[in-house]
N, C-alpha and C positions, 0 to 999 in steps of 0.2 A: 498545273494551273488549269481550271476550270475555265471554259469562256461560252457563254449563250450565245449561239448562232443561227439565225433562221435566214432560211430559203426566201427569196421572194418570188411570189407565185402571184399570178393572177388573183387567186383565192384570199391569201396573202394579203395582199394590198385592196382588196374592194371592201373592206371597213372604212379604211382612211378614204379613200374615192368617194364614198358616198356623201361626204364632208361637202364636196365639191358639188353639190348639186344645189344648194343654196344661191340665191340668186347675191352679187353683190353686186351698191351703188355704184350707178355708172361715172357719176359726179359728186366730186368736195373727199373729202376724207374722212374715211372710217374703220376703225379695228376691226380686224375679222382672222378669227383662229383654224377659220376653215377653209382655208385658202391654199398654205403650204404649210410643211411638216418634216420635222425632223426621224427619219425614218431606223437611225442609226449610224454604229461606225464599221467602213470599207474595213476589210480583212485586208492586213497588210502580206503582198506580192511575195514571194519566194526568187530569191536570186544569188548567184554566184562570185559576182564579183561587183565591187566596190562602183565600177563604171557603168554599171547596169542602173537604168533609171528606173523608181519604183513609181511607177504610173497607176494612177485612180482615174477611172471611167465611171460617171453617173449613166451613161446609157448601157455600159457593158455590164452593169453590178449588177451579180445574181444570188448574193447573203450579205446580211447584216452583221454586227455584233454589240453585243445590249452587255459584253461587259469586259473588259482589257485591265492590263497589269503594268505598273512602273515602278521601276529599281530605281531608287533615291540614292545608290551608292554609283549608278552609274550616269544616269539623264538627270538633268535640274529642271526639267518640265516636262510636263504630260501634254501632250499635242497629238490631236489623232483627225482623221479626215471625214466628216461626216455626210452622212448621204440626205439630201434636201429634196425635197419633191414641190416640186408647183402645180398646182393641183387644177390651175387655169387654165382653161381654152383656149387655143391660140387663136386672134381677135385680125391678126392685119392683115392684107390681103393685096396685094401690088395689083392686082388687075384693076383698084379701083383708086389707089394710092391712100388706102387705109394704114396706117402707120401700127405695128405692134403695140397694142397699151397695156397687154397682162405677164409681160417679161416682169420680174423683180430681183430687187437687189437689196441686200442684206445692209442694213445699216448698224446693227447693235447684237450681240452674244452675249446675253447676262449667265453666269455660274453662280450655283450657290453649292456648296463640298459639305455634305453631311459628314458627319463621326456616329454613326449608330441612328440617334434621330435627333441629332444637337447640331447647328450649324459649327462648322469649325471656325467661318470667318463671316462678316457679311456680305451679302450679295454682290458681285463685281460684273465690269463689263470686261469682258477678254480679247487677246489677238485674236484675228481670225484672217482669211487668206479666201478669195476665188468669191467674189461673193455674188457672183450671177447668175437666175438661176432663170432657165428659158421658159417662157411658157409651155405648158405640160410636158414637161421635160423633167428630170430628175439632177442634180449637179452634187458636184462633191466640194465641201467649205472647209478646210482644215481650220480646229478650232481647237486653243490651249483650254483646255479644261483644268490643267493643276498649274497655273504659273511659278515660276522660280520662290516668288516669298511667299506662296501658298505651300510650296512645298517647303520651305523651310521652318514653316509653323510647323507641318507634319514631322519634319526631322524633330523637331525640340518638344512638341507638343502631344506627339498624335498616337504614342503610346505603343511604335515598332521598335521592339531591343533588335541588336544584332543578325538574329536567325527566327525563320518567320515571317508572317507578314497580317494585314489589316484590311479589311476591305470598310470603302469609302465608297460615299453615292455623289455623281456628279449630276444635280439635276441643272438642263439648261432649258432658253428661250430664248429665240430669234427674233427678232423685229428687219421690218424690210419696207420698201415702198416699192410699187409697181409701174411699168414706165408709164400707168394712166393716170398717176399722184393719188393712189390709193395707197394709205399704211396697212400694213398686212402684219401678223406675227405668229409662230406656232405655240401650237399648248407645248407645256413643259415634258421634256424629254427627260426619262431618266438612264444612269448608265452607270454600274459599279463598277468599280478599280479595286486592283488586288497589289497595292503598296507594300514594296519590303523593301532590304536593305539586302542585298543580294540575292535576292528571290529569282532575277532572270540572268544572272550571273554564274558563269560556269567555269569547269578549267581550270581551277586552283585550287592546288596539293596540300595537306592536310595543316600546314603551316599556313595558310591564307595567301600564300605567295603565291604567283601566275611562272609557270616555268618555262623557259624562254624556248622557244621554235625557233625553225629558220623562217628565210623568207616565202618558200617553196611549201611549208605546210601550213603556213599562213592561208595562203590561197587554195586550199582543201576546206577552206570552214565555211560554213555560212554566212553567208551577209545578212546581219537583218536589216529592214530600211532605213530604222532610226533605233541607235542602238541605247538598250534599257527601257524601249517601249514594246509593249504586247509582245514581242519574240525573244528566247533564247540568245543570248552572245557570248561569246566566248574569250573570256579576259584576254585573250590574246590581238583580238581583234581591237584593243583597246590599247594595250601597251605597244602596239606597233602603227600603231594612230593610222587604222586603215580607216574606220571610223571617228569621227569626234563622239568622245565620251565624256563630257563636260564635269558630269560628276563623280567619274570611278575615280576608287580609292583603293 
């Protein structure tokens, strides 16, 4: 599997920064897409065991990724953590009991799922998780980009046999208000997905079957954080429910 990765650097990031030089209404409400921005999805953490938390840092993140992979034979949703920038100045100031007005928070995730350049479904608003995002600060919003009956259009629909896989474009858009009752939104993000039917599934002998370990080489394999998304798992990791794998079969 392929995955586009970029560094974020200074250099990097002073496109979108300059976004931010626009003056916005200090009073009433009005859209502006140049405010904050969806900059990408966090690289999911490397770890060893199942009690290990996989932690997202919007101030520690140092790359993106503009495109991830889901086994439909193993996850029944695509959920990934995205990196949100607010592009605001921070405004409050306690020495004078100026209160913060350019924090914002995320009110709506609309998704729309390409097939090539044909919507697969109509635009939807999606879960989403963490939605605050500090003034010029960066935060991370986990956001289902493929929900369970999006992905079971793609099961019946979406034109994966067995072996193999499909890439999909998730393009999305945040909407948000500011703690000064400014509505905010970012331009449309895009992000492709590399969908199979055991594409991130491994470990099983030429019969399709998962050949049973003990419990001691269980704990030799990788954890990924959410198993059937962007990383490698190992069907055994599956059949001995170290993980929930909602959808392995």
């Amino acid at each position: 599997m392929n995955r586009l990765i970029r560094t974020l650097s200074p250099l990097a990031l002073s496109i979108a920064a300059l976004a931010a030089i626009a003056p916005m209404a200090t009073t009433g409400c009005s859209e502006n897409k140049q405010t904050i921005a969806i900059l990408g999805a966090l690289p999911p953490p490397k770890r060893q065991e199942a009690s290990e938390a996989c932690l997202y840092s919007g101030k520690e993140a140092t790359s993106v990724l503009f495109s991830g992979a889901f086994d439909l034979n193993v996850a029944n949703n695509y959920t990934v953590p995205l990196l949100v920038e607010n592009f605001l100045a921070k405004a409050g100031d306690d020495s004078i009991n100026r209160a913060e007005s350019n924090n914002i928070t995320i009110n709506t995730v609309e998704v729309t799922i390409y097939n090539g350049n044909a919507p697969l479904a109509a635009t939807f608003k999606t879960a989403f998780t963490s939605s605050f995002i500090p003034a010029a600060e960066k935060g991370v919003v986990g956001v289902t980009l493929i929900p369970t009956d999006i992905a079971n259009v793609i099961q019946t629909s979406g034109g994966i046999g067995t072996t193999g896989a499909r890439q999909f474009r998730a393009v999305v858009r945040a909407t948000g208000t500011t703690s000064g009752n400014i509505d905010v939104e970012t331009p449309e993000f895009q992000y492709m997905i590399e969908v199979g039917k055991e594409n991130l599934l491994k470990g099983r002998d030429a019969a399709g079957a998962c050949p049973p370990i003990s419990a001691d080489e269980v704990k030799t394999l990788a954890i990924p954080c959410q198993a059937g998304i962007d990383q490698p798992v190992h069907c055994a990791i599956c059949t001995s429910k170290t993980l929930p794998c909602p959808a392995y079969k």
